[in-house]
N, C-alpha and C positions, 0 to 999 in steps of 0.2 A: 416744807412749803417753799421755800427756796429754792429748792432742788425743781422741785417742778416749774416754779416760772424762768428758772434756766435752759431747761429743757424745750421750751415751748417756745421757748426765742430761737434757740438754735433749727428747732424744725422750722418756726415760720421762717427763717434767713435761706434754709436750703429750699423753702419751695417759692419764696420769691426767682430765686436764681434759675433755679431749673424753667421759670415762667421764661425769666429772660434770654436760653439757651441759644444762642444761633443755629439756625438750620445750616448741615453740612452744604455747599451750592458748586455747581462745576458749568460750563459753557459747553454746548454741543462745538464738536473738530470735523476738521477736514482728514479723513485719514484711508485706511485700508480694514476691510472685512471679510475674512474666509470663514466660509461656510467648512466647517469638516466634520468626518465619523471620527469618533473612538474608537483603538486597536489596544491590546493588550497579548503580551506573549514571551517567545525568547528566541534567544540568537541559535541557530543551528549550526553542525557543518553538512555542508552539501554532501548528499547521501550516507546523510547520519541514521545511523539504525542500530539495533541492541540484537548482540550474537542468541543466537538460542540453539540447546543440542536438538536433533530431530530422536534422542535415543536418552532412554534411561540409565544411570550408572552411578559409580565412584571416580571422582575426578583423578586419574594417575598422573598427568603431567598436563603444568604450564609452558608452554614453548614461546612466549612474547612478554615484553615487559610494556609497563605505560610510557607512551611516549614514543616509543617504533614506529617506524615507520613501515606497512603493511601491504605487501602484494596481493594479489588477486590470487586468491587459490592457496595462498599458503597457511600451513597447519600452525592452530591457534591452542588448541588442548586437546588431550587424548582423555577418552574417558576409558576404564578397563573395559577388554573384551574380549577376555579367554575365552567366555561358550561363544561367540561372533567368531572365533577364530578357528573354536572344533568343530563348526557348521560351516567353515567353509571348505576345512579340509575334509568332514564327509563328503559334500559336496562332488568336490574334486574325484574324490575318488569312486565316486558313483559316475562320473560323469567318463574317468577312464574305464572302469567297466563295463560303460555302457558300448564306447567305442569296442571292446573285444569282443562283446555281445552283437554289436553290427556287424564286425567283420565274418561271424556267422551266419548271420543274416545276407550278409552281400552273396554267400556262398548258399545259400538255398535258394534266394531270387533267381542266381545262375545257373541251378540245377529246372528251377520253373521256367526259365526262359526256353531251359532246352527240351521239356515235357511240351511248354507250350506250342512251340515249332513243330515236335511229333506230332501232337493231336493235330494241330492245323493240315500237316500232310496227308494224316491217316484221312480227315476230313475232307477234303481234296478230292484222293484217291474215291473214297465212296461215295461222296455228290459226282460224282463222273458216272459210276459204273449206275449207281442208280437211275440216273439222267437219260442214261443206254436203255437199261430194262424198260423205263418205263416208255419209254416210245417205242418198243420193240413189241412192249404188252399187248397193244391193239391188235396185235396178227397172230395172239394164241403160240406165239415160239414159245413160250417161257409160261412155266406153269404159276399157279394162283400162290403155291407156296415156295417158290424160289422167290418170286418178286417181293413176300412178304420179308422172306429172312434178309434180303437184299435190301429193303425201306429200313427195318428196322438196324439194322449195321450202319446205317446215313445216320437214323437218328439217334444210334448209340455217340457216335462220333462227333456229330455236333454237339451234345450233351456235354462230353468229356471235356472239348476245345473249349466251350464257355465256362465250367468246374477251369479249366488250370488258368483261362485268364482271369476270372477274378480271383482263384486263391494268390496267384503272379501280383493282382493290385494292392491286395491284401498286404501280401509281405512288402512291398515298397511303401506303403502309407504305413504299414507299422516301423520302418525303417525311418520314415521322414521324423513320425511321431515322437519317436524315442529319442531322435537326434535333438530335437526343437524343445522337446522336453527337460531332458537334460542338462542342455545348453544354457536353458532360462534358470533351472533349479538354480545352476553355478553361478549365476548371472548374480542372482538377486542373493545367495550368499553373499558376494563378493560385493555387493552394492551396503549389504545390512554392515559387512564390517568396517567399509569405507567411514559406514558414517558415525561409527567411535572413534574419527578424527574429526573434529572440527576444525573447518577451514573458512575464511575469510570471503566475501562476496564480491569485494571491489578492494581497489586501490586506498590507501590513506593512512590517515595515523589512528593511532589505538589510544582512545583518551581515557581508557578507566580497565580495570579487570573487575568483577564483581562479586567471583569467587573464590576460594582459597583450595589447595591442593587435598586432598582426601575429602572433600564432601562431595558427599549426594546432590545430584543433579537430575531436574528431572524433564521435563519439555517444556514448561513452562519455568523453569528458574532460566534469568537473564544471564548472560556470564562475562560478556563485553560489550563496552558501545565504541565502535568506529566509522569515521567519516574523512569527507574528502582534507585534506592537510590545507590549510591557509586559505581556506573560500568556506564565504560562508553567506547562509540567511535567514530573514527572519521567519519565526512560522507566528501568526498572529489568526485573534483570535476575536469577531464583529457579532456585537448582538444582532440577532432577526430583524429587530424591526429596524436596524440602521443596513444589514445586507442589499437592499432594492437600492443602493444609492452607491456603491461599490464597482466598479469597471478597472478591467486592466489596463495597465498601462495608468494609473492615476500616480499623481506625486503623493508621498507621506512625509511628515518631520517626525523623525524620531527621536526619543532621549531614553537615557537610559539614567541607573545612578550609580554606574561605573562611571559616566561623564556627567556629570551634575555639570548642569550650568551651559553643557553644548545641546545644538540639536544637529542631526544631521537627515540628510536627504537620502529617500529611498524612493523604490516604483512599484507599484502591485505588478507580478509577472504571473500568476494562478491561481485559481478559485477553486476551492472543493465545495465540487454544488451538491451537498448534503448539510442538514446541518443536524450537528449535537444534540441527539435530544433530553441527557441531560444539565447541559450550561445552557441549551438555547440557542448557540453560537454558531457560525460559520468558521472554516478555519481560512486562511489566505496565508501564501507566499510571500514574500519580496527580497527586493537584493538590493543594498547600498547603492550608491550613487557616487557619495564619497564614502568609502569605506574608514573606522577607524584604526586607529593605528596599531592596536591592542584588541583579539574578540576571544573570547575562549567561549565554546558549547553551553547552552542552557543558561547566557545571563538573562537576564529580566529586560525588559523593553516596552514601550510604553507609545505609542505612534496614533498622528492626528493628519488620517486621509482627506487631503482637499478634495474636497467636489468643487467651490465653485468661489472664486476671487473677486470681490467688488471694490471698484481703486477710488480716492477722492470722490468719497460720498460723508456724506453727514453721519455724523458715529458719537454718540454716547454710552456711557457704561452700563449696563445690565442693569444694575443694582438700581438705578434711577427709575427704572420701570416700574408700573405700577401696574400690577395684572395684566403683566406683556403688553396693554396698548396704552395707557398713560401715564404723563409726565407731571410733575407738580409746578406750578410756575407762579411766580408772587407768592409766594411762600406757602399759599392756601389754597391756590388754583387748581382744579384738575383739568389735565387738558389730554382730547385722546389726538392719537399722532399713529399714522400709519408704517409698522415694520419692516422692513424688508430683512437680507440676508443677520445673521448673529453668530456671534464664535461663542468662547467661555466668558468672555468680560465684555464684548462692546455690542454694541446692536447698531446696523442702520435704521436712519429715520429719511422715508420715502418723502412723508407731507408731515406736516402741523408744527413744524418747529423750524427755527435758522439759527446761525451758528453767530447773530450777537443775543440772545436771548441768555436769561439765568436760569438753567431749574435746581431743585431741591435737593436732597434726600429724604425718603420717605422717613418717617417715626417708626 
């Protein structure tokens, strides 16, 4: 029995108390309100990109370590390429046969050049004498079947003259053919084996290798990422419905939590006007302003793009809000109060409040 009327004192003592609680209270400020989007991403290097074989294989040799520095062009990994290697020396040597195969060829087009010439003279010769007869025919000199054997000698001849120029076109376009053919076959060997060297795209340092000597590689396994040496930027990343408010050239603060506790300035420099359709997202560029003093590839980043600055206006904190348009005043008042610009904590107040007034915090 005692036990309970102790108990019931002690509840009635805590809900007198809580009766009496003060309401948390703050004064509306004279201050500053940026409007900005949310960005989310990481740091890059400029013309950072992940190597990939254009060819299937076993990894034979690494030629670079992390941390090289990397020319343009220069050979990064060889993957094995013995059969790359016996196709391009059939190749090759198809491609020298072929050359002694043309030089036969040069030697029959020249044997057709000089048939072709005969037939054009013989051709000549008998559109003449024909030419003769037949204007001679009108006056019965020349009988019905001399003139016949005489037409027909024209027309054998012209026959022949067209037979040797195009068999003559013949063997030059089989001539071109075979060269251009060949040429390309060796071509495209020599191309297939190049590319069991992997070589480098651009200039810069090699920040990572991704895979190990004797493994299987295949066009989609990654096997290095490199980028530009000691420049860098950010790639970030805007939901849709914040992208309509995003313009180049805008200022961003970034932080990161490799600098906890700094922010630093950045500027949008490109939009990819596509967006993600599985985050939702946009992606955008930028590039420090002050750059920090320390960046390695792929740290985390975290950036609040201003769109729009309002200086020495009326500013209260969010949290005072009541269903975004009112205030609590006299401790039970509600009062509505016109919005303007708001960041993460503070809001402007356009009309219904002044900065000697008291409001609340809400319950």
């Amino acid at each position: 029995m005692r036990y309970f009327l102790i108990s019931s004192i002690v509840i009635g003592f805590l809900l007198i108390s809580c009766s009496k609680k003060e309401l948390t209270e703050t004064q509306p400020k004279k201050g500053d309100v940026t409007e900005s989007v949310y960005a989310s991403g990481i740091v890059k290097a400029e013309n950072q990109y992940i190597v990939f074989s254009t060819v299937n294989g076993v990894l034979q040799t690494i030629n670079v370590e992390v941390g090289q520095t990397i020319t343009e062009g220069q050979a990064l990994f060889q993957i094995e390429s013995d059969k790359a290697n016996l196709n391009t020396e059939n190749a090759q040597l198809a491609y020298q046969l072929s050359k002694q195969d043309n030089n036969y060829i040069r030697d029959k087009i020249s044997e057709m050049e000089t048939k072709v010439q005969a037939a054009k003279d013989k051709l000549a010769l008998d559109l003449s004498i024909y030419n003769r007869n037949k204007n001679i025919k009108k006056y019965n000199i020349i009988s019905e079947v001399d003139y016949e054997r005489i037409e027909l000698a024209y027309k054998n001849s012209k026959s022949n003259y067209e037979a040797a120029v195009k068999q003559l076109a013949q063997l030059k376009s089989q001539l071109q053919n075979d060269q251009i053919r060949n040429s390309i076959n060796l071509k495209i060997s020599q191309k297939t084996k190049a590319d069991y060297t992997i070589k480098s795209a651009f200039y810069g340092e090699l920040f990572d290798v991704l895979v190990k000597k004797g493994s299987m590689v295949t066009t989609q396994t990654p096997l290095a990422i490199i980028g530009k040496k000691n420049s860098y930027l950010l790639e970030l990343e805007v939901d849709e419905n914040d992208m309509v408010r995003v313009k180049l050239g805008q200022t961003m603060l970034v932080s990161m939590d490799s600098y906890k506790g700094k922010v630093f300035e950045a500027t949008v420099d490109k939009i990819y006007p596509i967006m993600d359709e599985r985050s939702r997202t946009f992606k955008i560029e930028a590039h420090f302003l002050n750059t920090p003093q320390q960046l390695y590839p792929n740290l985390t980043a975290e950036a609040n793009i201003v769109i729009k600055v309002r200086k020495d206006v009326i500013t209260i904190p969010k949290s005072y809000l009541i269903d975004g348009e009112y205030v609590l005043v006299n401790k039970d008042e509600k009062r509505k109060v016109k919005v303007g610009l708001s960041d993460y904590q503070n809001a402007e107040i356009l009309s219904g409040l002044t900065v000697d007034e008291t409001i609340y915090l809400p319950q």
